[in-house]
C-alpha positions in Angstrom: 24.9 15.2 -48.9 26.5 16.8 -51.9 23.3 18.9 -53.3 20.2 20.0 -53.4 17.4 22.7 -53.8 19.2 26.0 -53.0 16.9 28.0 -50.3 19.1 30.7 -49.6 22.4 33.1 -51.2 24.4 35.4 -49.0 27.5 37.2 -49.7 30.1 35.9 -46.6 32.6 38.1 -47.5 33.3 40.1 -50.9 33.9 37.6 -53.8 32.6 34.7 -51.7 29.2 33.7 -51.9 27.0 31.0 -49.6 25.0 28.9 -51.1 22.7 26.8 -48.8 20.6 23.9 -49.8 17.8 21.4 -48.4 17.9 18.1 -49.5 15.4 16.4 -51.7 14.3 13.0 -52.4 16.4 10.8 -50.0 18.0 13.4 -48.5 14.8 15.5 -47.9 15.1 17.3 -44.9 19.0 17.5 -44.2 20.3 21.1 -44.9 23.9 21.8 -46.1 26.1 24.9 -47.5 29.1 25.6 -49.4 31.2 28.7 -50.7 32.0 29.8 -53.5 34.0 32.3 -55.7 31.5 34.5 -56.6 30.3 35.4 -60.6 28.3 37.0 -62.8 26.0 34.2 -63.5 25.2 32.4 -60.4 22.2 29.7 -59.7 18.6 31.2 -58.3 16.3 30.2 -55.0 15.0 27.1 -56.2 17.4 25.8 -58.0 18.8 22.3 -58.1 22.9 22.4 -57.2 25.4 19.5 -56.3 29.3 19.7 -55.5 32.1 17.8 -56.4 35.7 18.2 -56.9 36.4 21.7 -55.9 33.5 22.7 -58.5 29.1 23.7 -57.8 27.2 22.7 -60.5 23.7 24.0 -61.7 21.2 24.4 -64.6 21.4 20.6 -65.6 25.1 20.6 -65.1 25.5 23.3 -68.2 27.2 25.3 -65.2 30.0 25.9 -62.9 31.3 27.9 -60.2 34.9 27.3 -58.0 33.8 26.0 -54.9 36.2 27.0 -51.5 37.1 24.9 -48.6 34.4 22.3 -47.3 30.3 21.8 -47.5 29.2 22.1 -43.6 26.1 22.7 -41.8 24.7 25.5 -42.1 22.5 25.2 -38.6 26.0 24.7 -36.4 29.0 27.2 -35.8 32.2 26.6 -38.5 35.3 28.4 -39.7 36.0 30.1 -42.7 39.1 29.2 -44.9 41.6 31.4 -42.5 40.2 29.3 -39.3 37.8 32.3 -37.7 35.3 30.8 -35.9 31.8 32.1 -37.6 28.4 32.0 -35.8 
């Protein structure tokens, strides 16, 4: 899964925001989240994002943020970019 309909936006740490989507059409159900570098204009609840090459795109692809480290699931314990375990 590289996108979908964002369904929730929570700071992880300060500059680094999650952005966690459910899938849609043939992905429909599957959940997955990424990081990235927080800025001033970021996508909504509801939108539509999708990843690729270090970069989260939204609004039709008229927008960009820096993505950091991996997509994961959001449901199952991961680490962050310095190896902590999160919950």
């Amino acid at each position: 899964m590289v996108g979908g309909r964002l369904i929730e936006i929570g700071e992880m740490e300060p500059g680094v925001t999650r952005l966690w989507c459910v899938g849609i059409g043939q992905e429909h159900g599957d959940e997955c989240a990424v990081h990235v570098e927080t800025a001033p204009a970021m996508p909504l609840l509801g939108d539509e994002i999708w990843w690729q090459a270090g970069k989260v795109y939204w609004d039709k692809d008229r927008r960009h943020l820096r993505k950091i480290g991996n997509s994961y699931d959001p449901r199952q314990p991961h680490r962050n970019a310095m190896g902590n375990l999160l919950l």
